[in-house]
C-alpha positions as MATLAB code, in Angstrom:
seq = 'XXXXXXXXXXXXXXXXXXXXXXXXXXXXXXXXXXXXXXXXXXXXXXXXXXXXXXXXXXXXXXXXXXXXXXXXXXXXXXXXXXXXXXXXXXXXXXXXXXX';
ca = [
     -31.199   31.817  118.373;
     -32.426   31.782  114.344;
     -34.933   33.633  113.134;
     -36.136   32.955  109.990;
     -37.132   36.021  107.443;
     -40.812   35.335  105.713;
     -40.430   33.552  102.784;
     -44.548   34.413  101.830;
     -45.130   37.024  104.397;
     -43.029   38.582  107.626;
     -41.708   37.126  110.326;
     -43.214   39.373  113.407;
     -41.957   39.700  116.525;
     -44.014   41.722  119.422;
     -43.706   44.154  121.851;
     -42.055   43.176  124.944;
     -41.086   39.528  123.560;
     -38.567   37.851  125.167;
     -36.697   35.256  123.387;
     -34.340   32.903  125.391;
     -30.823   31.354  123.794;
     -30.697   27.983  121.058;
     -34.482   28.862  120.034;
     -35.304   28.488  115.949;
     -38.205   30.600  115.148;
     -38.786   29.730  111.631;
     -40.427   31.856  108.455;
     -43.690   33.534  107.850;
     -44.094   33.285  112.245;
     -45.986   35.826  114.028;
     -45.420   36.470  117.888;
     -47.585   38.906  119.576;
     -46.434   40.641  122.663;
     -44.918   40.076  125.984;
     -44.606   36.327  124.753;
     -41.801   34.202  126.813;
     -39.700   31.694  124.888;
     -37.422   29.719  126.748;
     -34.230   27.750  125.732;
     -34.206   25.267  122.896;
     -37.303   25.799  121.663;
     -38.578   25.694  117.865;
     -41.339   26.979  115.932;
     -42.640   26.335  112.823;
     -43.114   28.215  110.066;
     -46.838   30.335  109.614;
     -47.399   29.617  113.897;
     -48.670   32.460  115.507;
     -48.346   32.972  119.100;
     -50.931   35.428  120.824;
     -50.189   37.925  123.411;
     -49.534   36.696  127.154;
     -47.807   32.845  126.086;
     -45.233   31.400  127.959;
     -43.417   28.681  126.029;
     -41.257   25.782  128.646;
     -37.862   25.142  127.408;
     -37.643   22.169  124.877;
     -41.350   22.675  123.053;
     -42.094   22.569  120.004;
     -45.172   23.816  117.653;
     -45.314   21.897  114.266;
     -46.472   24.885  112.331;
     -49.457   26.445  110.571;
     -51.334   26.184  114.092;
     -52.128   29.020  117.162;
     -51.201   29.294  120.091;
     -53.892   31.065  121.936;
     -53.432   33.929  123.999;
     -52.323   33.757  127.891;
     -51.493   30.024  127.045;
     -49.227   27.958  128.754;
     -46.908   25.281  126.867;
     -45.231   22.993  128.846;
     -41.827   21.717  128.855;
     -40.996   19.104  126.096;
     -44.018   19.535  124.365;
     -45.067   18.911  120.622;
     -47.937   20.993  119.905;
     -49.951   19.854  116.868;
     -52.946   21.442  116.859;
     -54.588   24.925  117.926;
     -54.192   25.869  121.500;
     -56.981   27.578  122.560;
     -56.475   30.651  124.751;
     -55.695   30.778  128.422;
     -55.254   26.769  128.522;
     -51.740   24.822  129.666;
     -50.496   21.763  127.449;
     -48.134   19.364  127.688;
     -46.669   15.900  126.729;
     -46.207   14.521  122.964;
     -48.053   14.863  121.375;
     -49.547   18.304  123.565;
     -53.008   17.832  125.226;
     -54.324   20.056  127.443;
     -54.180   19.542  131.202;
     -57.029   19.170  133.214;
     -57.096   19.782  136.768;
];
């Protein structure tokens, strides 16, 4: 796993994070706490994840976006826009899924 140090501000990691193996979190990120990260998956510099997220292995956030708080990202994804909190995305590009 790489993590990036801010280049404009600091890279943040939260309380209780967990960060699987192969993961690139890149500069100016901040995580909030008891976020899951899976394998092999990269995010973008100036993303912030909320509290609660669970990230599937293979995803991938473009950057300069958030992930809302107890948010789901499947696996595989390419988020490219805002996730708004307590919703599940998936595919590529991410949309969320609907019941």
């Amino acid at each position: 796993t790489c993590i990036d140090r801010g280049a404009l501000s600091d890279t943040v990691i939260g309380k209780g994070t967990k960060i699987n193996n192969l993961c690139h979190i890149a500069h100016n990120v901040i995580i909030g706490e008891n976020v899951i990260i899976t394998a092999h998956v990269n995010i973008s510099g100036t993303t912030i994840i909320e509290d609660n997220v669970w990230i599937a292995p293979n995803a991938s956030m473009r950057g300069h976006q958030t992930i809302g708080s107890n948010s789901v990202i499947g696996t595989g994804a390419v988020v490219t826009k805002d996730v708004p909190p307590g919703e599940t995305w998936v595919g590529n590009p991410a949309k969320k899924l609907s019941k």
